[in-house]
Each structure stands twice: as structure tokens, then as C-alpha cells.
C-alpha positions as CSV (number, residue, x, y, z in Angstrom):
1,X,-3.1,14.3,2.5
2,X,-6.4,11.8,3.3
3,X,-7.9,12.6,0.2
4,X,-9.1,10.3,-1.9
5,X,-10.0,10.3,-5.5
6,X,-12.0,8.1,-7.6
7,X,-10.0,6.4,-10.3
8,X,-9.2,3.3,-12.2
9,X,-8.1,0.3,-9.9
10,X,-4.7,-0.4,-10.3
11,X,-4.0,-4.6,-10.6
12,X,-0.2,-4.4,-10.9
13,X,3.0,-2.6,-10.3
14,X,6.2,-2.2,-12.6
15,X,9.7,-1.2,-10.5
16,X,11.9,0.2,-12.9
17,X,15.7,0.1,-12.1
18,X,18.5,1.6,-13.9
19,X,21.6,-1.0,-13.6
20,X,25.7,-0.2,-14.3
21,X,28.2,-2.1,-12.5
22,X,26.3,-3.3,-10.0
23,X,27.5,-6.7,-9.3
24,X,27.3,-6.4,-5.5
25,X,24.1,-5.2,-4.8
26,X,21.7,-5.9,-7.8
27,X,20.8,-9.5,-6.4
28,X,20.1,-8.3,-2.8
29,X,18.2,-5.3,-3.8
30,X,16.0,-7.1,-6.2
31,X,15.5,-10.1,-3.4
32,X,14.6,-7.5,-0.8
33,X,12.1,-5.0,-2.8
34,X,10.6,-8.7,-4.3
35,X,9.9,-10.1,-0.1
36,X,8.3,-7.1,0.1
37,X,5.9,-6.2,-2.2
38,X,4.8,-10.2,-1.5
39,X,4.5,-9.9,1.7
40,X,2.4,-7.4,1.0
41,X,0.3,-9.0,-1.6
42,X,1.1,-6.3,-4.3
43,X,1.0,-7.8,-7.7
44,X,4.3,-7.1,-9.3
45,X,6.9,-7.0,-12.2
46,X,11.3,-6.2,-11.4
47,X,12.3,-4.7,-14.4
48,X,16.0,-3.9,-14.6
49,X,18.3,-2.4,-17.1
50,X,21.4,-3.4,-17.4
51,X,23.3,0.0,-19.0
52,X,26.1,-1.4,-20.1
53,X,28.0,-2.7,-17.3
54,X,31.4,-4.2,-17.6
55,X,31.2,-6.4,-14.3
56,X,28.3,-9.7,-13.4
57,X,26.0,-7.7,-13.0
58,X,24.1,-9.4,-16.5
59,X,25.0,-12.5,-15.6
60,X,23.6,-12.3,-11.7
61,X,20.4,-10.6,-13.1
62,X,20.0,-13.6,-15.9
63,X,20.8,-16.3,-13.3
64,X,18.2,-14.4,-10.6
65,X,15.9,-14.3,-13.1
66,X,15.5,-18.2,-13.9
67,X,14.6,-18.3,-10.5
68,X,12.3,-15.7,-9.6
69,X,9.7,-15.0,-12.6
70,X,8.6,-11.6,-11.4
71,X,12.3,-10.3,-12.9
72,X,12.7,-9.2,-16.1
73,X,16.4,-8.1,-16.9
74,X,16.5,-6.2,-20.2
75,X,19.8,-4.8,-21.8
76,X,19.9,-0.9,-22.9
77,X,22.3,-2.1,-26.2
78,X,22.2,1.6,-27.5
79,X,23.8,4.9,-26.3
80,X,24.0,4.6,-22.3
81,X,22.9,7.6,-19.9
82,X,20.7,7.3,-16.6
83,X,17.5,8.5,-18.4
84,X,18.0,6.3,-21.4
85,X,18.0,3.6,-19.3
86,X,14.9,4.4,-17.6
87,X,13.3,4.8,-20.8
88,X,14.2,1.7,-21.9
89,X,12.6,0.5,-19.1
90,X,9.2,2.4,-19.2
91,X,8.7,1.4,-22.6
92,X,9.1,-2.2,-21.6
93,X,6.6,-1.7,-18.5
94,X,3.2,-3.7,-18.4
95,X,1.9,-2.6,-15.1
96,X,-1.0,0.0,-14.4
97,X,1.7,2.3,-12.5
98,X,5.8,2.2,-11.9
99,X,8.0,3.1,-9.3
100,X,11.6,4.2,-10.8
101,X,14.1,3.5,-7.7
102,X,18.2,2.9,-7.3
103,X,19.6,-0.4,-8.1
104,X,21.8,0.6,-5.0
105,X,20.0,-0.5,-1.8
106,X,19.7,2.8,-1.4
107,X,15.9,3.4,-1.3
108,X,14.0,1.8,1.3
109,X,11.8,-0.8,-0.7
110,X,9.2,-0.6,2.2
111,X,8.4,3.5,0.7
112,X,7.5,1.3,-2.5
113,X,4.6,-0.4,-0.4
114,X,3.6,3.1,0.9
115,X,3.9,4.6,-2.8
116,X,1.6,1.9,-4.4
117,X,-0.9,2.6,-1.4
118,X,-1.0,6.3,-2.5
119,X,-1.6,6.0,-6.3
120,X,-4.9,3.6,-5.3
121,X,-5.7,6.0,-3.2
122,X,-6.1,8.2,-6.4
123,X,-2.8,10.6,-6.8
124,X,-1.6,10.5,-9.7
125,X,2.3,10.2,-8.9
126,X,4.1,10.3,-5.6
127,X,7.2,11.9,-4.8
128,X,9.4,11.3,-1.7
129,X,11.1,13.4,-0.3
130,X,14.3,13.0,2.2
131,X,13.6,16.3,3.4
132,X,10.1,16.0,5.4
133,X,9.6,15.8,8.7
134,X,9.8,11.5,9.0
135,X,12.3,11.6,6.1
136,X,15.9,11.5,6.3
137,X,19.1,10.4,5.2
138,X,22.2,8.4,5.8
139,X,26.1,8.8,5.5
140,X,25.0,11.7,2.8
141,X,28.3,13.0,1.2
142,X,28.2,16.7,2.9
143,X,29.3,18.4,-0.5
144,X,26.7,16.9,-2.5
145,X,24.1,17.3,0.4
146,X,25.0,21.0,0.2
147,X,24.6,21.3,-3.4
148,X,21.3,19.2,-3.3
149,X,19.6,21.6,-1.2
150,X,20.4,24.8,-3.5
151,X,19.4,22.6,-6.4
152,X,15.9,21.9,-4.9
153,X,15.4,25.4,-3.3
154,X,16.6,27.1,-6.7
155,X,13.8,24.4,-8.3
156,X,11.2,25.2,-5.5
157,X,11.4,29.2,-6.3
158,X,12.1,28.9,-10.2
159,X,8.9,26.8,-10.4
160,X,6.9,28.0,-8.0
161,X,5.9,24.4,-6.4
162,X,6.3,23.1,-3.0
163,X,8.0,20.0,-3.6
164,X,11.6,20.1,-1.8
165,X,13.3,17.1,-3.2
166,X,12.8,17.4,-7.0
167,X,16.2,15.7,-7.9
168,X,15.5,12.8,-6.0
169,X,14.9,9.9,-8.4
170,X,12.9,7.9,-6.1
171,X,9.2,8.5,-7.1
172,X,6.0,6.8,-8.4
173,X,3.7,7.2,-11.7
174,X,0.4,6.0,-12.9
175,X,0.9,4.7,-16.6
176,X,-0.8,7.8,-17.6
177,X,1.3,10.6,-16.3
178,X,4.2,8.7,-18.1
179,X,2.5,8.3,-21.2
180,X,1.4,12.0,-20.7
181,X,4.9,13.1,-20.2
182,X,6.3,12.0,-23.2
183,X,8.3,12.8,-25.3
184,X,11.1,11.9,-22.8
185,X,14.1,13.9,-23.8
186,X,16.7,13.9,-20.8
187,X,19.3,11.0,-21.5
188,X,20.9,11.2,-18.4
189,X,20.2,12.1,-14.5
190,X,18.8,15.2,-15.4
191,X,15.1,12.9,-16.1
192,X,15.1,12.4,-12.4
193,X,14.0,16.8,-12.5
194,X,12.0,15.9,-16.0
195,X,9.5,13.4,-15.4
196,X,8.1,15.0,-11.5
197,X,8.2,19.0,-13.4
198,X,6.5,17.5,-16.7
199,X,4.0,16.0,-14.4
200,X,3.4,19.3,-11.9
201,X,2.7,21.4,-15.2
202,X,0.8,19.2,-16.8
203,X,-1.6,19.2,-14.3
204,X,-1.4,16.0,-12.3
205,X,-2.3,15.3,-9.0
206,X,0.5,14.4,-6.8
207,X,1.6,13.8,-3.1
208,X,4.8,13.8,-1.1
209,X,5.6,11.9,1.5
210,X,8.8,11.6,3.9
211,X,11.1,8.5,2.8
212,X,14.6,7.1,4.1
213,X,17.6,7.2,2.2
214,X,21.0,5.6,2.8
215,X,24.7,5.8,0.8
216,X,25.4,2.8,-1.1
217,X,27.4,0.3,0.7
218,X,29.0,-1.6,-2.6
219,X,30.1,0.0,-5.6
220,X,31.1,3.3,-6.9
221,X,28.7,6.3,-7.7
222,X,27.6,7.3,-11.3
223,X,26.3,11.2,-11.1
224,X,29.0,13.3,-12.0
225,X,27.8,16.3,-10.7
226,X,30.3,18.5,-12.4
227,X,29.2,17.1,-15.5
228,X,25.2,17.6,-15.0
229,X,24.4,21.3,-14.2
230,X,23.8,22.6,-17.8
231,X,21.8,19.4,-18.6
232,X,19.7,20.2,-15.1
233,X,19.5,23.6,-16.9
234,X,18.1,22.8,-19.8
235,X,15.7,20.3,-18.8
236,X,14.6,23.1,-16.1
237,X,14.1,25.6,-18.9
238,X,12.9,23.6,-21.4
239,X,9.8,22.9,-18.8
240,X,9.5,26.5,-17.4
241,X,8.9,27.9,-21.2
242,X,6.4,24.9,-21.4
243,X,4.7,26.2,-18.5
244,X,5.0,29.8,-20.0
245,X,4.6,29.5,-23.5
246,X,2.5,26.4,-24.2
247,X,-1.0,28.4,-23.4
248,X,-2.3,25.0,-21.6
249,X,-1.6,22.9,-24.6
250,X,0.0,20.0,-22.7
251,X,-1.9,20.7,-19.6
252,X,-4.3,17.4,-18.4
């Protein structure tokens, strides 16, 4: 899309990353996406959340942090899940927009230049997606590549909504749309599907565009697929009666 909308400049950008047991990535990942957004001259805060990990990974964030003043490392001290962590972290956000990534390595940090250029260019979020032509992926685990795909065309349908990578966590806000989204409910993965429907109903403007992404190379895993289908579910419905039922009360 090259259009372009009028809206408030944006001055600086809040990376939100959800942390467990990630002692032998979190240092790299932050260094990398940090080189980046300087090199870039993007004006920037790291925030990550530690969700109660039982390895370094505190300690390397707190040590990384005396060093490099664009990190903030904050500690999610109450119930853990995925999307409490990333709630933590929103509510802890000072910037004008946020991109919420993996603490992985498994993003490309270069889409988070690409994002930022997008929401100045007036959308209101941006969404990659894996699955565009330009996009793709890496070492993706064939069962869950098969099950992501039904997920997303079962979303697509249900929805009505072009968007073919719903699940995908990887995406960017302006302050608004989050503020606009709330209350956040989902407390685990299933916010990754809450935050981009919430936004689509409400009425926000959004783009897509075709990212990389690559299996982690350290560490183990956290979605339990087995365990998140009725929480997808509910979330899903919980949205789709919104859509239905709300009579444009939520709507921007």
C-alpha cells in the first residue's frame, strides 16, 4: 500500500519482549535489534520481561542494561502467561508506538525498521506476515506449520479479513490502538490473535507486509499447542460477538 495518511508524528519507539529462560539469546537479540534501530536513527526504548525465568536470563538483562541505557528489563512478579507478560510490558511503554517481537532471534529486527516506517507513514498497526509473497520462513516445525495454516485460514473465513498470519506475534501498534484495545484479557499466547482482531473491528487502519522468520537456535519453545486451542477459541469468540453484538460501540 503507498498510501499515506496524515497523523501525529511519532518521536519514539517502544520494542516490547516477552522473556522466559532465555539465557542464550536475550543478550544477542537485544544487541542486534538495538545496532539496528541506531543505525537507523530511530529513537528507541528495549523493554523486556523477564516471566519468571529460572536460568540468567535476569541477571544478563540487568548486567546489559548498565551498559546500554536504551534497555529497560522489568520483572512480571505476578501470575506468568505470554500475554501477561506483554501487558506488563505495554503498561510500562513510553513511546508513541511498540512493536511486540520474540526474545528468540527469531524475528528479523530489520522488519522492525520497516514497521516503524509504516506507522509514520500513517497506519495505524502493521502486521507481518510469513506468508506473502517476500515473506518466509525457516527450519518451521512441519506439524505446527500445518496447524498454523488452518489456524489462520479458519481466522481468515471466521472473520472475514484478509490478513493470513493472524497468530503471528510479530506486529506493530500506535499507542492508541493499544490503549483502544483495552481491556487486555488473553493471559497467554492466545493475545498474539487478541490485540491484531481487537484492532480490525475496531476500526483501525492497518497494513501487511511480508517478513522473515527463523526457528530459534538456543533454548526450548514455550507454546504448548495442545494446551492453547480453547484459549484461541475463546479469544476468537469473545471478538466475533463484539463485532456482532456491540452495535459499533467499540468501533474508532
Amino acid at each position: 500500500m503507498n498510501e499515506v495518511f496524515t497523523r501525529k508524528p511519532l518521536e519514539l519507539l517502544s520494542i516490547v519482549l516477552p522473556a522466559r529462560d532465555e539465557e542464550g539469546c536475550i543478550c544477542s537479540t537485544v544487541e542486534h535489534l538495538h545496532l539496528e534501530l541506531r543505525l537507523h536513527g530511530i529513537h528507541h526504548e528495549i523493554i523486556v520481561v523477564d516471566d519468571g525465568s529460572s536460568d540468567r536470563t535476569w541477571e544478563l538483562l540487568q548486567d546489559l542494561s548498565l551498559r546500554l541505557p536504551e534497555l529497560n528489563p522489568v520483572q512480571n512478579n505476578g501470575p506468568h502467561g505470554f500475554g501477561r507478560a506483554i501487558i506488563r510490558g505495554l503498561d510500562r511503554m513510553n513511546g508513541d508506538a511498540v512493536v511486540i517481537m520474540m526474545a528468540d532471534e527469531s524475528d528479523d529486527c530489520r522488519d522492525v525498521v520497516r514497521y516503524w516506517q509504516e506507522l509514520r507513514n500513517g497506519f495505524d498497526c502493521v502486521f507481518g506476515s510469513r506468508f506473502l509473497k517476500g515473506g518466509g520462513t525457516i527450519d518451521y516445525p512441519v506439524v505446527k506449520l500445518a496447524i498454523n495454516r488452518m489456524a489462520n485460514t479458519f481466522l481468515r473465513f471466521f472473520f472475514r479479513i484478509k490478513l493470513n498470519d493472524t497468530t503471528n506475534a510479530f506486529k506493530a501498534y500506535r499507542r492508541e490502538v493499544i490503549d483502544g484495545c483495552r481491556p487486555l484479557i488473553a493471559p497467554h499466547f492466545n493475545l498474539t490473535v487478541e490485540l491484531p482482531l481487537k484492532a480490525i473491528v475496531r476500526g483501525y487502519r492497518w497494513t501487511t507486509l511480508p517478513i522473515t522468520w527463523r526457528n530459534r537456535r538456543t533454548g526450548i519453545a514455550k507454546l504448548k499447542i495442545k494446551e492453547m486451542g480453547s484459549r484461541y477459541l475463546f479469544i476468537c469468540l469473545y471478538i466475533w460477538l463484539e463485532k456482532h453484538l456491540s452495535r459499533g460501540d467499540y468501533k474508532q
